[in-house]
KOLDO-887424 format. One line per 5 residues: number of its first residue (from 1); their letters; for each residue y, z, x of C-alpha. Coordinates in Angstrom, 3 decimals. Each point is the difference from the previous one (the first is absolute). Layout:
BEGIN
NUM = A = Y,Z,X; ...
END
This chain:
BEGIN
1 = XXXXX = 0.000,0.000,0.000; 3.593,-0.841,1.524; 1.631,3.082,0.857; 3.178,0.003,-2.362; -3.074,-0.737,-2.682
6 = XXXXX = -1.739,3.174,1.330; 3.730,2.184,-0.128; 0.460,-1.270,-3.408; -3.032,1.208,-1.260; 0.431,3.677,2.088
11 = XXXXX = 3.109,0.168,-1.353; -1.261,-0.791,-4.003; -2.764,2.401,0.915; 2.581,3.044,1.012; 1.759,-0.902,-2.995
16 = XXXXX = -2.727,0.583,-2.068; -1.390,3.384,1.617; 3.900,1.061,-0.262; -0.669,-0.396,-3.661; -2.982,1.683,0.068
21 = XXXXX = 2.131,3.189,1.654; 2.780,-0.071,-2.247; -2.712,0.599,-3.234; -1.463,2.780,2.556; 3.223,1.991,0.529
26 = XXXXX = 1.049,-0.575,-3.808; -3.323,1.275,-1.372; -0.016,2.536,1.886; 4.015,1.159,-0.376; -1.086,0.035,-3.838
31 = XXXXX = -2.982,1.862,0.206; 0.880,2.498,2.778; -1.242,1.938,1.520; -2.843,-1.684,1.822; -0.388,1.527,2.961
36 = XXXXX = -2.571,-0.632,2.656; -0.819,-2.976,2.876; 0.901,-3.874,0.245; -3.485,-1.159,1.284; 0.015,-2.741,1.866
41 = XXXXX = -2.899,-2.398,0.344; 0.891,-2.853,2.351; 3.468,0.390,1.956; 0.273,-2.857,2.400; 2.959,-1.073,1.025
46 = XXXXX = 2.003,3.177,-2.767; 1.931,-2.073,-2.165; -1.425,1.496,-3.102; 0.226,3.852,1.479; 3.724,-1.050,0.870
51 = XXXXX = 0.337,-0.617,-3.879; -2.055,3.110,-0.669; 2.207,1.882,1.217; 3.537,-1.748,-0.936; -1.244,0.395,-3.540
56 = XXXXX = -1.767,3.396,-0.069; 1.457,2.237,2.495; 1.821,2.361,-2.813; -3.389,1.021,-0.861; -1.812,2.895,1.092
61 = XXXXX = -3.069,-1.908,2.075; -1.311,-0.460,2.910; -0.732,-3.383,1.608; -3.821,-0.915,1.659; -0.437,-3.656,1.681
66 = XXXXX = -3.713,-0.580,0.585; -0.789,-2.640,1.914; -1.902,-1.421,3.102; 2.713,-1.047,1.554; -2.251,-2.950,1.438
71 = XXXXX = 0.248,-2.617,-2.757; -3.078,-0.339,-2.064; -3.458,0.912,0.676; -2.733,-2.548,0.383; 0.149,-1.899,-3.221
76 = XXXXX = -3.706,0.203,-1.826; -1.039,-3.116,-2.158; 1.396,1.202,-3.540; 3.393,0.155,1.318; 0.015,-3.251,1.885
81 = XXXXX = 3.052,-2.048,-0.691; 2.385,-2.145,2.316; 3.097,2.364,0.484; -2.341,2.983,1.446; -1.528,0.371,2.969
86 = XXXXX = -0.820,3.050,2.246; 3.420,1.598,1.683; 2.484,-2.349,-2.460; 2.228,2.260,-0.891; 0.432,2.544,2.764
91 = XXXXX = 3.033,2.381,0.615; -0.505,2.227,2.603; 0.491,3.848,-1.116; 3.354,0.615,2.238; 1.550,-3.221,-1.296
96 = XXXXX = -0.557,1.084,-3.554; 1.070,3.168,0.404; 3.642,-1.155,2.087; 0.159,-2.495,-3.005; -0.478,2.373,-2.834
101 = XXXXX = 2.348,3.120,1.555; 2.475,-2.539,1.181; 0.457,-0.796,-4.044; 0.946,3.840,-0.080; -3.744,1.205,-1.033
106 = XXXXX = 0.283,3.664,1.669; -2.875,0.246,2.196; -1.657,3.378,-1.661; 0.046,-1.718,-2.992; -2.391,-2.965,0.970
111 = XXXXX = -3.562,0.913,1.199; -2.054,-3.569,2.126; -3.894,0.454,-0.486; -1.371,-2.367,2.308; -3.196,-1.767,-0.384
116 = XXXXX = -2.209,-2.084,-2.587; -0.497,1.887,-3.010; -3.500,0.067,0.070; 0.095,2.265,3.119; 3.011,1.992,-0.849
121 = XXXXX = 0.250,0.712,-3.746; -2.149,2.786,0.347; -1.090,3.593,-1.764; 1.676,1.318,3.009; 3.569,-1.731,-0.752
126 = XXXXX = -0.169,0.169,-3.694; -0.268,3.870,0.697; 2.887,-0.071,2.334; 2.395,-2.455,-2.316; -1.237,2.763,-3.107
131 = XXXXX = 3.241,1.839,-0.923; 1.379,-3.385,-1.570; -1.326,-2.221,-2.869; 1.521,-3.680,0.220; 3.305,-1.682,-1.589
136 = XXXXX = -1.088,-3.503,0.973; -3.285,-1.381,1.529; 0.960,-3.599,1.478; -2.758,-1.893,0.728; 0.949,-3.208,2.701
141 = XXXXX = -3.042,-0.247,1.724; -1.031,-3.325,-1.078; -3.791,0.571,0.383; -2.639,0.893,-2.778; -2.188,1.891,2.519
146 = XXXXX = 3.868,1.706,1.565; 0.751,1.048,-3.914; -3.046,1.507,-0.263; 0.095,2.963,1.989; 3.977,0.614,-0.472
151 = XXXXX = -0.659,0.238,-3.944; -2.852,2.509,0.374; 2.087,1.806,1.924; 3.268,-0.569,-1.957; -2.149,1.814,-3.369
156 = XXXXX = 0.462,3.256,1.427; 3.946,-0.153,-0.059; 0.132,-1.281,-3.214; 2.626,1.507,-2.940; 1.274,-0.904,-2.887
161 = XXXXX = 2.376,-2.590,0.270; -0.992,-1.042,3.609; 0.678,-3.433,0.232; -2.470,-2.667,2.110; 1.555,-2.933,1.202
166 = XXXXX = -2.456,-3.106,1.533; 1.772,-2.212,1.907; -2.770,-2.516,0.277; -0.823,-0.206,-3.661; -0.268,-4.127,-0.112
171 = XXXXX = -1.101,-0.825,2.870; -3.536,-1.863,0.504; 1.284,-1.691,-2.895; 0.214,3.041,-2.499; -3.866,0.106,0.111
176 = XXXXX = -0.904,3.078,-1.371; -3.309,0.287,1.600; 2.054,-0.019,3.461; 3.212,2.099,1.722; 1.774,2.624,-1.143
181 = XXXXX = -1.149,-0.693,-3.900; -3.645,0.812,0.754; 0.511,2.902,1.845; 2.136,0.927,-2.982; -2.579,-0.825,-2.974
186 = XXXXX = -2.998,1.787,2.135; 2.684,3.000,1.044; 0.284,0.517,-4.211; -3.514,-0.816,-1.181; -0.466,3.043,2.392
191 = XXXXX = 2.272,2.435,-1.519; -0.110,-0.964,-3.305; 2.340,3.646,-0.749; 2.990,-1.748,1.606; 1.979,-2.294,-2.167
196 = XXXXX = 3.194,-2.383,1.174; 2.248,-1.930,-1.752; 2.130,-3.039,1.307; 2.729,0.954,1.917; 1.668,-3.026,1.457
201 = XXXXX = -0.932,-3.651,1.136; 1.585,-2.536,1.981; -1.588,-3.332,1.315; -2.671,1.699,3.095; 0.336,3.732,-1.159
206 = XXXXX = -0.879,2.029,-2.954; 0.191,3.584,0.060; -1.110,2.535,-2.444; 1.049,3.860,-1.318; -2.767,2.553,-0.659
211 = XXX = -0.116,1.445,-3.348; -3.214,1.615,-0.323; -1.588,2.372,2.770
END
């Protein structure tokens, strides 16, 4: 793709997760107070922690970026597509974090976990991350077999009106036996207590607010 193609379609994109933001720090002005985190899934290069923050930092939370902070893992065959491929995607863990405090984030507000989530969303971190339920759970890891592991994770942080946001939602051509939409179906067949309703949508994302624990 020619490269003012490519910035046209970043820029459309940021518009769009701006969007996205602006329902975020509305919802959440009206129905205050929801307290807790702004969990992370996927930082790279922190333009959508940047917005995070410039939309939600009159709230009472706290701020987690998990990440591998090496681009994507080896991609397995359900998640084969042309735009990943192992380490796409990779901002190093000291570049995000100069880019994210340098867009006035105060550092003890913003905690890095570093790694892919199947080695590091563990009992022992859910334990340690335990005094705090979740405002928002966004999910931009791309990857069925990534979103896997950071919803089963994300359940225990779950409260009324905690809002999930997948950033991914269409791609693989909205398939919904692929991406970010399987790992959502399975995630609800398996906790068939929890209920969502439709939060927002815009033309890649879709995000959702919990309304039934």
């Amino acid at each position: 793709m020619p490269h003012f193609l490519a910035r046209r379609q970043t820029r459309f994109a940021n518009s769009e997760r701006e969007y996205v933001f602006q329902c975020i720090e509305r919802f959440c002005r009206i129905n205050r107070p929801i307290r807790g985190y702004y969990m992370e899934f996927g930082c790279h290069s922190g333009t959508t922690m940047r917005m995070a923050w410039r939309h939600t930092k009159q709230f009472d939370w706290h701020y987690l970026a998990f990440d591998s902070f090496e681009g994507l893992p080896e991609i397995g065959a359900i998640d084969r597509q042309d735009i990943w491929a192992k380490g796409k995607l990779k901002t190093a863990e000291e570049e995000f974090l100069a880019i994210v405090t340098r867009a006035g984030m105060p550092r003890d507000r913003l905690t890095t976990v570093k790694g892919f989530y199947a080695e590091t969303l563990t009992d022992a971190l859910r334990a340690r991350l335990a005094s705090r339920l979740a405002a928002v759970v966004y999910v931009d890891c791309d990857l069925y077999e990534s979103a896997v592991p950071v919803l089963r994770f994300a359940r225990h942080f779950l409260q009324l009106g905690t809002i999930v946001v997948f950033d991914d939602w269409d791609c693989f051509k909205a398939d919904p036996d692929k991406g970010e939409r399987r790992a959502w179906r399975e995630f609800l067949e398996a906790n068939p207590s929890l209920r969502f309703e439709e939060f927002c949508r815009v033309s890649m994302a879709k995000a959702f607010v919990c309304v039934a624990l």
